[in-house]
Every structure is written in structure tokens, then in C-alpha cells.
LUMBAKOL-231616 format. One line per field, with one value per residue (C-alpha): x, y, z; residue in one letter; residue number from 1. Coordinates in steps of 0.05 Angstrom, whole numbers, plus 5000, padded with zeros to 4 digits. Layout:
REM residues N
X <- (X	...)
Y <- (Y	...)
Z <- (Z	...)
r <- (a	...)
k <- (NUM	...)
//
This chain:
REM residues 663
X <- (8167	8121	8062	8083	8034	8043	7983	7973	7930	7879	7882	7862	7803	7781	7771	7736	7684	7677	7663	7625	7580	7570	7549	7500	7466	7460	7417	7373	7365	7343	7298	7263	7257	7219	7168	7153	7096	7119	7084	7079	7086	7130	7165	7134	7152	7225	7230	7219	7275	7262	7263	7332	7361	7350	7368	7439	7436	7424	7478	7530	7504	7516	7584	7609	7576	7603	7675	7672	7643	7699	7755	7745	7732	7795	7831	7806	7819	7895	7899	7869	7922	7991	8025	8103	8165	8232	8277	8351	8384	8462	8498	8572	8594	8651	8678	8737	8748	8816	8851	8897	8936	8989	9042	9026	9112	9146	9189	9140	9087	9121	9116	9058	9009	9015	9007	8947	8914	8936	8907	8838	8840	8833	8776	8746	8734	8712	8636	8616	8679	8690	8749	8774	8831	8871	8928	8985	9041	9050	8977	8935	8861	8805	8802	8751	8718	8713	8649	8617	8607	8666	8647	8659	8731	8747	8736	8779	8831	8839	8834	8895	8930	8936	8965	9022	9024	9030	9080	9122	9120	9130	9185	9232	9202	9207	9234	9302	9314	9298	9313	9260	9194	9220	9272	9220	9223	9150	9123	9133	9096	9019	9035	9072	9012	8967	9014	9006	8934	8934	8975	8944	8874	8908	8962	8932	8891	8954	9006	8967	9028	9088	9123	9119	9118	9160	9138	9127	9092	9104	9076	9017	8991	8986	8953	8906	8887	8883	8823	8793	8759	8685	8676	8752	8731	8666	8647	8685	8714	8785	8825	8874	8923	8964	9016	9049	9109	9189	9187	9234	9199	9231	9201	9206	9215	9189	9133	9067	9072	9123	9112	9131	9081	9027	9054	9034	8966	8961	8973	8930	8876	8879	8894	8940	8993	9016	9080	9090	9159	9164	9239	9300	9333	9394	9448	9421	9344	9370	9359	9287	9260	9300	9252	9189	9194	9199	9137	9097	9108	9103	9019	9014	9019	9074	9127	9139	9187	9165	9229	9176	9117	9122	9117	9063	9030	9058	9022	8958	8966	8970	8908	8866	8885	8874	8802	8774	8804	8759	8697	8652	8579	8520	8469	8403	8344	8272	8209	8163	8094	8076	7993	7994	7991	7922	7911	7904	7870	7815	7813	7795	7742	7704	7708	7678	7618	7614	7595	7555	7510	7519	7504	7436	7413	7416	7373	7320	7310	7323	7259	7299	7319	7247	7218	7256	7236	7263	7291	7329	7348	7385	7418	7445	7471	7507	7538	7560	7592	7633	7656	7679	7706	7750	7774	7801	7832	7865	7890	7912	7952	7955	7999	8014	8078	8094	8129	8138	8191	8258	8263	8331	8335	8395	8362	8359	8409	8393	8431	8425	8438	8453	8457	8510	8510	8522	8436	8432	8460	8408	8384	8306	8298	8263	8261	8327	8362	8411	8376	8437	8419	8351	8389	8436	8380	8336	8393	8407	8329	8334	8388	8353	8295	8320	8382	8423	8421	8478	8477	8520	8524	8536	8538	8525	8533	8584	8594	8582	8625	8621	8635	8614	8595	8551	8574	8525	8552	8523	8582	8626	8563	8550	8624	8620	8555	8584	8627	8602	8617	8605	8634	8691	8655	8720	8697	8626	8600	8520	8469	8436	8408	8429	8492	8473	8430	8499	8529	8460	8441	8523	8497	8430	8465	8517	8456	8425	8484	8497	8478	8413	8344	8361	8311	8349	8318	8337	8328	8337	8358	8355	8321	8309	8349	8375	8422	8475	8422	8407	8346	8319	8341	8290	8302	8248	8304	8328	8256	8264	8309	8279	8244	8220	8249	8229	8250	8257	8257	8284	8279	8213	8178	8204	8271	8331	8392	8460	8516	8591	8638	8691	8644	8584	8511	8519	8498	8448	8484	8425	8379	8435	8410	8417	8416	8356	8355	8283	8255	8243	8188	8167	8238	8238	8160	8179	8250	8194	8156	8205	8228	8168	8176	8140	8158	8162	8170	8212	8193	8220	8208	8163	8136	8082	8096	8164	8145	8093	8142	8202	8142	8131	8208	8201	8140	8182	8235	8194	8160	8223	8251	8187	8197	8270	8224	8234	8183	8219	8179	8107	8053	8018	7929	7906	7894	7840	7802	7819	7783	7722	7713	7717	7658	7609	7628	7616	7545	7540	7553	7511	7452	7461	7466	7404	7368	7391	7427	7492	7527)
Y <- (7603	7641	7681	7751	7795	7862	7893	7863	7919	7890	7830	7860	7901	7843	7792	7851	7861	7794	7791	7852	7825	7751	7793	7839	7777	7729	7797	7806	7728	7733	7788	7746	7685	7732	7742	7671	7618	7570	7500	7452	7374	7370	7304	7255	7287	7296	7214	7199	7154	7194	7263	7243	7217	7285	7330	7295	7307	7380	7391	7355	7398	7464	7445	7427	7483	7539	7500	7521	7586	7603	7573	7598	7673	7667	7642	7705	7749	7732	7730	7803	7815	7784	7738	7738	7717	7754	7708	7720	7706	7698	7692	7696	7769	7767	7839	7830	7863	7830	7864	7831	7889	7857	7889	7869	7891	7841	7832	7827	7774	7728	7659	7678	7632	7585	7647	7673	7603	7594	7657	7629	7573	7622	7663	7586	7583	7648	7664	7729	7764	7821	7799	7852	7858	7922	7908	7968	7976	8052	8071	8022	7984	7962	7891	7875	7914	7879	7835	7770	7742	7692	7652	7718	7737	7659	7668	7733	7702	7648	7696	7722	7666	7650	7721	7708	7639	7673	7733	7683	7650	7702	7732	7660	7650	7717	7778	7741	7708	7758	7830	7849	7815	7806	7762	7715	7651	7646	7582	7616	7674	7654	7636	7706	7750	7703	7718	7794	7796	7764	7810	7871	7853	7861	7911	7967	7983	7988	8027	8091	8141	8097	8132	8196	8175	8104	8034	8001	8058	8020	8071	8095	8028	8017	8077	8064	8001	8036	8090	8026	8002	8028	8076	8069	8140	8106	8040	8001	7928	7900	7917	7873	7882	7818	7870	7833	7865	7868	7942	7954	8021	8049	8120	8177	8230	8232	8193	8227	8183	8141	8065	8097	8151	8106	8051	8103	8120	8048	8048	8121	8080	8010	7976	7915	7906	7831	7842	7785	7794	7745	7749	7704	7739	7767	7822	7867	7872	7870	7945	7935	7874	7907	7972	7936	7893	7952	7987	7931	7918	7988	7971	7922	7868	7821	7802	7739	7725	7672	7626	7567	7532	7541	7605	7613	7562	7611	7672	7641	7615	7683	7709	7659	7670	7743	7729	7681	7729	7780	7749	7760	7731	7782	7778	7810	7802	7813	7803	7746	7746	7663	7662	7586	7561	7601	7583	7510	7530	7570	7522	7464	7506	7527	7446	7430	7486	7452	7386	7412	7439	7387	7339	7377	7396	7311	7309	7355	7327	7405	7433	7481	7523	7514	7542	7602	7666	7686	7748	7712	7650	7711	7729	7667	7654	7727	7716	7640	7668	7722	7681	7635	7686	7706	7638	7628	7694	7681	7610	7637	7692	7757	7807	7872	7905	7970	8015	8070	8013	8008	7935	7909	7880	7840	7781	7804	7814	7874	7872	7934	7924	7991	8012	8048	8067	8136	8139	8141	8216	8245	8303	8288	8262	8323	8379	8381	8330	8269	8193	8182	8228	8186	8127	8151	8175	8113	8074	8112	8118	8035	8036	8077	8040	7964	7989	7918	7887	7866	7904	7894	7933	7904	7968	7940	7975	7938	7880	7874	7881	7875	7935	7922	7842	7845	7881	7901	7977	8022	8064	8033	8022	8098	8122	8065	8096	8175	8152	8126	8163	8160	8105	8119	8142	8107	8045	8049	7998	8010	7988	7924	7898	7833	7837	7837	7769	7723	7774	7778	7703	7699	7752	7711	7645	7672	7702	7630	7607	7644	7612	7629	7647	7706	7732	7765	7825	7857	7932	7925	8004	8026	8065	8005	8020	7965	7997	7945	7910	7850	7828	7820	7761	7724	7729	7684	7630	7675	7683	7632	7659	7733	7740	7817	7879	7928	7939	8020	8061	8126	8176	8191	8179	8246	8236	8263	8302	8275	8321	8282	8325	8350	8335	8373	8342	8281	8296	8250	8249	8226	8281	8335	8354	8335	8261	8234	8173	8142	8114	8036	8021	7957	7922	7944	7912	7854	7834	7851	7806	7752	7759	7773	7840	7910	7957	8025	8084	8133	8210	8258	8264	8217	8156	8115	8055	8044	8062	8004	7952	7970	7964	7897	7880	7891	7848	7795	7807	7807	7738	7711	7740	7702	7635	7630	7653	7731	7767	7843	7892	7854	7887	7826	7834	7774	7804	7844	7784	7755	7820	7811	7744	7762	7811	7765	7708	7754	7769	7694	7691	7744	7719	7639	7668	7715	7657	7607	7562	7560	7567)
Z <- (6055	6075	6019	6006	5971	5929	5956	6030	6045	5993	6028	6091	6060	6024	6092	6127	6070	6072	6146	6141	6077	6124	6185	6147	6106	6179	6208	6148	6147	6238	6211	6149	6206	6253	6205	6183	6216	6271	6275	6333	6350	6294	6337	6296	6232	6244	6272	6205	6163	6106	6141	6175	6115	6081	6145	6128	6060	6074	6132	6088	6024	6074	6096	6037	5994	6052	6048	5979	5970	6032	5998	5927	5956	6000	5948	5892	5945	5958	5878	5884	5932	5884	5917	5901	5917	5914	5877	5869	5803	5795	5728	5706	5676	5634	5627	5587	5511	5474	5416	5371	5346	5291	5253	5183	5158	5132	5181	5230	5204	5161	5194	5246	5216	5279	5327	5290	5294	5369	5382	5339	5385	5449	5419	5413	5491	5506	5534	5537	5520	5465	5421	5362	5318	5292	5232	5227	5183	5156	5171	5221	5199	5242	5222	5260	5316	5392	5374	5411	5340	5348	5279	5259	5282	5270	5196	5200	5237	5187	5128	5172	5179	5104	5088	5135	5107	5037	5062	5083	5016	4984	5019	5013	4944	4903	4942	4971	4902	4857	4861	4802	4780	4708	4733	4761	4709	4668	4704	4767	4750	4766	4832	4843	4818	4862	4926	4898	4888	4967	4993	4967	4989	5065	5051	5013	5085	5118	5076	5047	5054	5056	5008	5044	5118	5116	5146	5213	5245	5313	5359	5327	5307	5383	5394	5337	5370	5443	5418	5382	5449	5450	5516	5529	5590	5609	5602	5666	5629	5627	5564	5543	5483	5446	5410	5363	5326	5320	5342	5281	5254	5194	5187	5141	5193	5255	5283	5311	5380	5402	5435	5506	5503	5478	5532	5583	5555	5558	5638	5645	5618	5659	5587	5593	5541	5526	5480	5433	5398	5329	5312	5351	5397	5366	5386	5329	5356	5434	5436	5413	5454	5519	5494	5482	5541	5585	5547	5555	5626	5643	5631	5678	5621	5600	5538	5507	5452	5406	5407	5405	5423	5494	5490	5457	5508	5565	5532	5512	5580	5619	5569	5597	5677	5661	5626	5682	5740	5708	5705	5753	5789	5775	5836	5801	5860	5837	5850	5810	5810	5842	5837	5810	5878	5901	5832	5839	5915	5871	5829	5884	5909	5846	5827	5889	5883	5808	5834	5885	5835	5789	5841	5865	5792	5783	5853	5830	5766	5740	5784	5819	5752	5725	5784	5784	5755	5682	5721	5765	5719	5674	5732	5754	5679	5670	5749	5721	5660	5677	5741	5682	5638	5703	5716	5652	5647	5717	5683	5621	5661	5603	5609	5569	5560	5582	5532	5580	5625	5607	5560	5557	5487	5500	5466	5393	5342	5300	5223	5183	5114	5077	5003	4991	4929	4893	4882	4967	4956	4919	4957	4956	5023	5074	5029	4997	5040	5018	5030	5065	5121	5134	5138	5193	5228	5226	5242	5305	5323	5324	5359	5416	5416	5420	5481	5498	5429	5388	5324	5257	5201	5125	5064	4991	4922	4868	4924	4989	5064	5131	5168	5244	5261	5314	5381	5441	5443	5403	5392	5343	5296	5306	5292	5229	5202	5216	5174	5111	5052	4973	4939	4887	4823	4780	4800	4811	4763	4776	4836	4847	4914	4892	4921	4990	4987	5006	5061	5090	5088	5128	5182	5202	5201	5245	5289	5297	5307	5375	5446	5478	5452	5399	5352	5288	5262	5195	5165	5097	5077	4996	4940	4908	4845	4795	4752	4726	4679	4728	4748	4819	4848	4904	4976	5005	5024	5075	5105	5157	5197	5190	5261	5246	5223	5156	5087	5093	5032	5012	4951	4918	4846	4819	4836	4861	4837	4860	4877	4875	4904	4853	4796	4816	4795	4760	4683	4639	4578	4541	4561	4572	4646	4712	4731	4773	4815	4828	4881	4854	4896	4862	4877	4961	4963	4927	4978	5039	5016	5003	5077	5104	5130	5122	5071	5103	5054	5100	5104	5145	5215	5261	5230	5260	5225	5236	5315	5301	5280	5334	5386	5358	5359	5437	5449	5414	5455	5519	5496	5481	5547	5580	5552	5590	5655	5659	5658	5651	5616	5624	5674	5706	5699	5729	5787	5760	5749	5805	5841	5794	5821	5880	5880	5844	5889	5958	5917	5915	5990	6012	5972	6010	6079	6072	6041	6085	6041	6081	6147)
r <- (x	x	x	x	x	x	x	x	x	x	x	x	x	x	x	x	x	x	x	x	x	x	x	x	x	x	x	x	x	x	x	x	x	x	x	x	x	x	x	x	x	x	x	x	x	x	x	x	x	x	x	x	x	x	x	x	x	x	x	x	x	x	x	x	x	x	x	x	x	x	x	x	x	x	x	x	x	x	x	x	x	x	x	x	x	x	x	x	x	x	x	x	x	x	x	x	x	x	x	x	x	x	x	x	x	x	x	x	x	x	x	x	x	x	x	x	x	x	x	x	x	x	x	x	x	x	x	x	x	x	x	x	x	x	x	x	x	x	x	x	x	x	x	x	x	x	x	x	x	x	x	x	x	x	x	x	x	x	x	x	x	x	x	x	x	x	x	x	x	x	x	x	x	x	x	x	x	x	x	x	x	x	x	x	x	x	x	x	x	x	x	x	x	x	x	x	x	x	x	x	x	x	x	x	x	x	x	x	x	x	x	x	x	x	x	x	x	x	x	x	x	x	x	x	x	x	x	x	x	x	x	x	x	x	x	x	x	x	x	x	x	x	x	x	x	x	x	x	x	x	x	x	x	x	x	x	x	x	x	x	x	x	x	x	x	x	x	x	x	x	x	x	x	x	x	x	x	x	x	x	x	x	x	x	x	x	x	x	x	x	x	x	x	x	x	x	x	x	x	x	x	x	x	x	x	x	x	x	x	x	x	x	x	x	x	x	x	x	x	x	x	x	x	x	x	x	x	x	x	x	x	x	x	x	x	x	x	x	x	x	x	x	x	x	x	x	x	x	x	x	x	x	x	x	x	x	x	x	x	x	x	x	x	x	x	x	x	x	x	x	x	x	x	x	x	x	x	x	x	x	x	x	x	x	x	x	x	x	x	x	x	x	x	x	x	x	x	x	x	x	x	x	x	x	x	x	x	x	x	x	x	x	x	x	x	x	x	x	x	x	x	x	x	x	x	x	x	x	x	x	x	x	x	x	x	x	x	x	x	x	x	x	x	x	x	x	x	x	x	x	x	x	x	x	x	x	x	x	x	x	x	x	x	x	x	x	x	x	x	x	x	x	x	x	x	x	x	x	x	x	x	x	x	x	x	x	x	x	x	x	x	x	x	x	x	x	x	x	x	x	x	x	x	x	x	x	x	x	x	x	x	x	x	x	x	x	x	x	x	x	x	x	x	x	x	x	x	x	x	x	x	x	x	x	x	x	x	x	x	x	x	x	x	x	x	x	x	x	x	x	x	x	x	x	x	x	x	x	x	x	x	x	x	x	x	x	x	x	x	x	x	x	x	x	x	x	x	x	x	x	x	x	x	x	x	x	x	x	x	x	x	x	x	x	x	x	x	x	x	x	x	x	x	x	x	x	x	x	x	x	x	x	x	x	x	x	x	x	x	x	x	x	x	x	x	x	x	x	x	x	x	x	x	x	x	x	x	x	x	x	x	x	x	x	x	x	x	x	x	x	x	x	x	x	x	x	x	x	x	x	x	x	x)
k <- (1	2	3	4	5	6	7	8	9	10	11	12	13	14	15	16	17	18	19	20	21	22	23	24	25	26	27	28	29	30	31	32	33	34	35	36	37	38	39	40	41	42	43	44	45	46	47	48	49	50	51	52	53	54	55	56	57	58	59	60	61	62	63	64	65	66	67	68	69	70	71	72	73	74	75	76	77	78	79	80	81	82	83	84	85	86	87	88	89	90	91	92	93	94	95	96	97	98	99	100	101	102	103	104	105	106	107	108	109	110	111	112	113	114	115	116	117	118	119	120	121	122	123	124	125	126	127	128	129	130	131	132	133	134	135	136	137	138	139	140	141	142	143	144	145	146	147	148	149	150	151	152	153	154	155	156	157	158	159	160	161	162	163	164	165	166	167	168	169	170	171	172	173	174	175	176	177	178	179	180	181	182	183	184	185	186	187	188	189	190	191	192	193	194	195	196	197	198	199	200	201	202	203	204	205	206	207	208	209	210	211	212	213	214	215	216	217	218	219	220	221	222	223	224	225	226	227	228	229	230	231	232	233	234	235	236	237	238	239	240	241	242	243	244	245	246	247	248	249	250	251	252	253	254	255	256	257	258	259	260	261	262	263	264	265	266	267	268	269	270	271	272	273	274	275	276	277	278	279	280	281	282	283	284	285	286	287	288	289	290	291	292	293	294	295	296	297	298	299	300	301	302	303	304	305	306	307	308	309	310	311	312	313	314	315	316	317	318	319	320	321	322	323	324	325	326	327	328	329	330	331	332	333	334	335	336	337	338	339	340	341	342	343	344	345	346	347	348	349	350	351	352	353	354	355	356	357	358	359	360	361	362	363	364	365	366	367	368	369	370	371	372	373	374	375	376	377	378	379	380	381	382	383	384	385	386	387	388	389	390	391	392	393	394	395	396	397	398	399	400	401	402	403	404	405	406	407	408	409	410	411	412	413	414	415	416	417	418	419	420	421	422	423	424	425	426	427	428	429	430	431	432	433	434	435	436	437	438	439	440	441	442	443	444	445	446	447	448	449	450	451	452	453	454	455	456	457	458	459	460	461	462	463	464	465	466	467	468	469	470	471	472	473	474	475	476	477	478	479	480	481	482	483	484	485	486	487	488	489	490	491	492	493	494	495	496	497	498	499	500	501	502	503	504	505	506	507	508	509	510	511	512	513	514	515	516	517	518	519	520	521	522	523	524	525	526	527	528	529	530	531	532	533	534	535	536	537	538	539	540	541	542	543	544	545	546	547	548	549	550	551	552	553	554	555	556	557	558	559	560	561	562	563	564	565	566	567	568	569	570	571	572	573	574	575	576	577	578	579	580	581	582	583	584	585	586	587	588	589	590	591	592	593	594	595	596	597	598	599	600	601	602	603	604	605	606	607	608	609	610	611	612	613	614	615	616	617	618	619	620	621	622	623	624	625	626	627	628	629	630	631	632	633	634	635	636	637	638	639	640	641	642	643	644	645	646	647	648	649	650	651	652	653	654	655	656	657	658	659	660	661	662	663)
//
């Protein structure tokens, strides 16, 4: 193929200098030969052995030394010039986002262990698809938001699996036997309040209201999970919903949508709907399947009724088809700087100069540098070194990276870890201002500055959770952060940032656990208050799998007044006045440390440092980015070398034509 070259017309303007410096040095050279002495009967002189044997020497010398000189400034000058080549790069796209969107009644779930696990098994193969889960019963929960972190969803879908598992237990064991808990028999009663205690944990997300509003809210639960998909207007993917339920609703009233009307938003918004109907077809639920099935249909999608394992293989089945007809082959074509070919070509030629010299320096015993001037011998050594310096730089290839160009990030995982405790109110942050309301900014100022990451989101205060695993859209972090409010003063039982050591260490091995070259960053987000009497545990075994990020901190020495809605300022009983949180800077240094990071003291407004350290973020990206071979983001500077070669070895040239020494 043949060279192609960024800037052709330096390759141009460099051959016709050189031309132009080769002419110019041959005429002053005619000139100088003009002036000098001519002798005669110089026959016998040049018969001699000795005079022969070093007229070959000296015509070999010439060639050789002008094959050089030629080659190396050729070869500097096309570096000057950047060759490329235009490569074209093709990868597999996989636009698809999957929502499990379960009816959690009791008629609905009991028994769908092997369903839930089947559907486990499918998230196993996927690559590059977004896989989510909504639960409904009177009100609906975002179990888990579409994510790439399977490990993730897997360990949902098994905590999943074993509620239905225990529904179904206790539905055969305790609510069809007994028709009040006191009736239960006393051996049998730690196994009920462990189903209860199970049960809860899942159900109390899922039936705020019931006693007003009823259960089985059939159709808003699948328009809860419809407005669940990130950029449902904008972003173009295929949406695919596995609706599991017995569409038996049993309101209070009547319902704010029905499954019809959210069947057609479905369709209005190209959103598939895969019906998956638990119960055994009987003449009582006829009426519902025959309605389902139509709703379902009605989106482009399809119903199964889980009568057995074949269908479940059918509707696992049709997932699949529909995932792999979705995927695509991205063509990306670019152009790639290729200068290690003139490289090696420079490389040939300054080698051969090398031994040239070496070679004559060995002839002359070193009389040729001792009979120059000190003038010229400083000369000679400055030329030699930065003609060095050049070479090395042209080897060693830098490159800087270019803030100003658009730097996908899509090779780091990003995990903010917030404190969310009542202290992150206090209104000392800006003037008057609650910490919160730095935190939400910083987050979303990360978030701008690191675009094609995956970001996750874990809030601490009593315990820790989970809110968003990591996702590569930036909205359902921001909606998840929007809303983030005070925890519930009842059960507030103090602050310590000691619960979020085991959540955190989960988030960074599911990070390394992803495929590809991923860097996991972490911002670390508190005041730095201990107040439940613990001491600080150590993070430094989580410090090798910290790549970069901050420990950001918010409040100040003086403190800040916190304002609980419906209670007013919190009171110091012991003082009789207005509670203060401090800023505990002392704890935040002492966790940066332990994972290596910068502690960042967060003000209002811009901050240099924190630019600082999301600059560094994208270097690491880029060099990580570079080590799989793209280059996106870097600005190439070899050439600039390669053009400062140039010039001192045309000097070189110009200075052995006048003289004589070549050509």
C-alpha cells in the first residue's frame, strides 16, 4: 500500500530545499576550486599503489557517506511529513436493554424460582447488553436499573429467586393451613418469622398503599417498568419487556392506567412486550390470558404460558433470536499515524553515517578532531547531540493529550460512594447551602467530564446500598442522585464511614471483574463524621484495585446547622442550642490515604484540584485506550523532531558539498 502522508505539502517543500541547499553548496564549492593552485606532471604520483589504494578508499567513503546523509534526510523529511494509514475498525454493537418486570402478588410469584433462574441463565450469555429488573405488586420498585454489571443482576436474580422459593413456602406451609399466626404450633414458629422477615425485605417496596388502593396493580406496574428505560424519546436501542404476572389485579377503585393503554404506549414507543403467564390454564383465568395475550402481542412481542419446561425453553428461546437479530457491526474508519517504517529507514541511515565516522576516527588515529578548531569542534558536538536528542524522541514517539478533543471514557468505571447521613444537610456548604447540594453538583460535574463511562452509585449512613450498579448513561444515576433525600430520623442510629468499606470493596471487584482493560475510579463523598462511637476502620486493602479518583469533603471546622423538615434545627440537648455537624477532616485524609487517592476539601464553585485529578482520570484513560492500540484523544509530536533533524542534517549536507566531502 502505498505511503500516505498528513502534510504532503511538507514533503514537497522539504525535497526542494533540499535540492535547492545541494545546488547552492556544488556553486560555492566551483567557486572555492577556481581560486585554488593547479600542479602539473602529477602522472607519476597518481600510478602509485599507495595513492590508488586510497583514491578507493575515498570514492567508497563518498558513496557510502552521501548514501547516508541522502537516506537519513529523506527519511526525517517524510517523518516531517506523517505518514499514515487509514485503517478501518469493525466491532459488534449490541443495542438491546431487557427488563424483567415481575409481579411480586402471591398469586403471581409463588413457584417462579425456576423461571427467575432460567432467566439468570440468559443474562449469563449476554455481551454488551443492558439487562434491568422492575418488581410491582400495589406500588412498583426499581430492582435494579438496565446495567452491564451482570455479576450484579445475577446476585439480584438469585436474591429473587429465593423469595419466590420462600413465598411459595410460605403460602403451602402457613397461609393455606392456618387462618391466624397464633394457630401456627410453637416449633413451627422460627421458620415462619424467618419466611416473614424474607418476605418483608422484598415486599414492603412493593405494597406502600395497599390498604387504600388494593393489590396487583397490573397496569401500572407495566408502565412503571416502561418509563424505567433511560432515554426511552432519544436514545435509538431495542426495548424488550419479560412481563411476568397472572393479570389478576384486585384494586380498590379504579386504576390510574390500564394494561391496554400501557400495551399501546408500549407499541408508540417500539418497546416489545414478552408476556409470561405463571398459572395453568383454567376456565376461571381464560378471560385474563385471552386479555394479556392480546396486550402483549399488540407490541410486537409474544405470550407464553408456563405449563412447563418447554416453554420456558420457547421464551428464553425467542429472547435470544430477538437479542442477536439486534446486534449489529460498527464500521469506525480512522486515520493512524505509521512512522515506524521511515523509522527503521532513518534509522539505517544514521547507523551507516555512525560507522562511517567511527570507521574514519579509527583511520586517523583521532587527528582529524585534534586539528580542528575549538569553535568548530563545539559545533560539531552541539549539531551531534541534538541530532541525538531527536532520534530518540522520534523512537520513543511522545504524545500529549488534548483536553480541548472530545475523550470517550468508555474504558473506566466511575463508583461514587456517598454519605448519606443526616450531618450531609447541614447548610454550611456556599454561604448558607446544604453539603448535599455540593455533592450533586460534583457528581454531575464528573459525570460531564469522564462522557462514555459506566458509573454506579452506593449511599452509606446506618448501613450501606446499592442504588445504581454501574450503567454507561448518565441519566438514571442523575434521576437516582435528584433524588436522594434525608434518611428517617426514627431510625437514624449515628454516622460512621465504616459502613461503606464491604459495599465498596463488592463495587471494585465487580469492576475488575468486567471484560476489557477498565480502570476503576472511586469518589469517596463525606464530612467525615464518626458519630456511633466506632473507630475508623482501615481501607488500604482496597487500594489495589483503586486506579484514581478523590476523597471529596464537605462542611467546614465551624460547623453547620441541620434543618429536618417537620422538626426544624436539630437541638444539642447538652448545650441547649442548635446542633452543629463538623467537618472531620482527620478521618477523609486518613481513608485517602489508605486508598491512595487525593483528599480534596470541596468549596463552592470552580476547583482546580479536582479539575487536576479528572484531567488525570483522562490521561489514564487515553493510556489505557493506547495500550489496546487507539490512540483517540493523543496529538502525535514526533514529527517535530523529525523536522529538527531534518534542518541540522541539510546543515550537515550543505557543509560536505561546499567542502568537498561528498557527491
Amino acid at each position: 500500500m502505498a505511503l500516505k502522508f498528513v502534510y504532503p505539502g511538507v514533503l514537497l517543500l522539504g525535497l526542494a530545499i533540499t535540492a535547492g541547499v545541494g545546488l547552492a553548496a556544488l556553486l560555492l564549492r566551483r567557486k572555492s576550486d577556481r581560486r585554488g593552485v593547479r600542479a602539473a606532471n602529477t602522472q607519476r604520483f597518481r600510478a602509485l599503489p599507495v595513492y590508488k589504494r586510497k583514491r578507493r578508499w575515498s570514492i567508497a567513503y563518498r558513496i557510502l557517506l552521501s548514501l547516508g546523509l541522502i537516506v537519513s534526510l529523506a527519511a526525517a523529511i517524510a517523518l516531517a511529513a506523517r505518514p499514515y494509514r487509514r485503517s478501518t475498525a469493525k466491532e459488534t454493537v449490541n443495542h438491546n436493554d431487557i427488563f424483567l418486570c415481575m409481579d411480586l402478588s402471591a398469586s403471581s410469584c409463588t413457584g417462579l424460582s425456576g423461571f427467575v433462574d432460567g432467566f439468570r441463565g440468559l443474562v449469563s450469555e449476554l455481551e454488551g447488553d443492558q439487562v434491568g429488573v422492575c418488581l410491582f405488586n400495589t406500588s412498583s420498585q426499581q430492582y435494579v436499573p438496565v446495567t452491564e454489571d451482570y455479576a450484579f443482576v445475577s446476585q439480584r436474580l438469585e436474591e429473587l429467586a429465593a423469595y419466590c422459593d420462600a413465598a411459595g413456602e410460605f403460602q403451602t406451609t402457613y397461609a393455606d393451613q392456618y387462618q391466624y399466626a397464633s394457630e401456627i404450633p410453637r416449633e413451627q414458629r422460627a421458620r415462619y418469622n424467618e419466611l416473614n422477615e424474607m418476605l418483608y425485605a422484598f415486599d414492603r417496596g412493593v405494597t406502600a398503599g395497599y390498604e387504600k388502593k388494593g393489590t396487583s396493580a397490573i397496569g401500572e406496574g407495566l408502565a412503571a417498568c416502561l418509563f424505567s428505560f433511560p432515554e426511552l424519546e432519544t436514545q435509538q436501542r431495542n426495548r424488550i419487556i419479560i412481563f411476568v404476572t397472572d393479570n389478576q389485579p384486585e384494586y380498590i377503585g379504579e386504576p390510574l392506567t390500564t394494561l391496554e393503554e400501557v400495551a399501546e404506549m408500549c407499541a408508540y414507543d417500539h418497546v416489545k412486550v414478552y408476556g409470561v403467564y405463571p398459572a395453568a390454564e383454567t376456565e376461571e383465568n381464560a378471560q385474563a390470558r385471552a386479555q394479556m395475550k392480546t396486550a402483549v402481542e399488540s407490541t410486537g412481542g409474544a405470550f407464553f404460558q408456563l405449563d412447563g419446561g418447554a416453554a420456558m425453553e420457547q421464551l428464553l428461546s425467542a429472547i435470544r433470536s430477538e437479542v442477536q437479530m439486534e446486534s449489529e457491526t460498527a464500521v469506525s474508519i480512522r486515520n493512524e499515524d505509521t512512522p515506524e517504517l521511515m523509522t527503521l529507514v532513518l534509522l539505517g541511515g544514521i547507523a551507516l553515517l555512525l560507522a562511517l565516522l567511527i570507521l574514519l576516527l579509527i583511520k586517523t588515529g583521532w587527528r582529524m578532531l585534534r586539528g580542528w578548531p575549538a569553535r568548530r569542534r563545539r559545533i560539531a558536538l552541539g549539531a551531534a547531540t541534538a541530532a541525538a536528542a531527536c532520534i530518540a524522541l522520534i523512537i520513543i514517539r511522545p504524545t500529549r493529550l488534548d483536553l480541548n478533543k472530545e475523550i470517550c471514557t468508555d474504558n473506566l468505571d466511575v463508583c461514587f460512594a456517598v454519605d448519606t447521613t443526616i450531618s450531609m444537610w447541614a447548610e454550611d456548604y456556599n454561604a448558607g447551602q446544604e453539603r448535599m447540594a455540593g455533592v450533586k453538583q460534583d457528581i454531575a460535574r464528573i459525570m460531564e467530564a469522564l462522557p462514555g463511562s459506566s458509573f454506579s452509585l452506593v449511599r452509606f449512613d446506618n448501613g450501606a446500598q446499592v442504588l445504581v450498579p454501574y450503567v454507561r448513561g448518565v441519566a438514571v444515576v442523575e434521576d437516582t442522585v435528584s433524588h436522594i433525600t434525608l434518611p428517617s430520623y426514627n431510625t437514624a442510629e449515628g454516622s460512621t464511614i465504616n459502613a461503606v468499606h464491604d459495599t465498596l470493596a463488592a463495587m471494585i471487584r465487580a469492576s475488575k471483574g468486567r471484560s476489557g482493560m477498565r480502570k476503576t475510579i472511586v469518589f469517596l463523598m463525606s464530612d467525615g463524621e464518626i458519630t456511633d462511637g466506632s473507630e475508623l476502620m482501615r481501607f488500604s486493602d482496597l487500594a489495589e484495585g483503586v486506579d484514581d479518583g478523590a476523597v471529596l469533603g464537605y462542611g467546614t471546622a465551624a460547623g453547620g446547622r441541620m434543618n429536618y423538615p417537620g422538626r426544624g434545627y436539630l437541638q444539642d440537648t447538652a448545650r441547649k442550642a442548635d446542633a452543629l455537624s463538623i467537618l472531620d477532616e482527620e478521618n477523609l485524609r486518613a481513608v485517602a490515604g489508605d486508598l491512595g487517592l487525593n483528599y480534596i476539601h470541596q468549596q463552592a464553585g470552580g476547583n482546580l484540584t479536582l479539575n487536576q485529578i479528572l484531567n488525570r482520570i483522562r490521561r489514564l484513560s487515553v493510556r489505557t485506550a493506547q495500550q489496546e492500540g487507539d490512540r483517540t484523544g493523543v496529538v502525535e509530536t514526533y514529527y517535530y523532531f523529525a523536522a529538527l533533524l531534518a534542518l541540522i542534517l541539510l546543515a550537515g549536507l550543505f557543509r560536505l558539498i561546499r567542502r568537498g566531502n561528498i557527491l
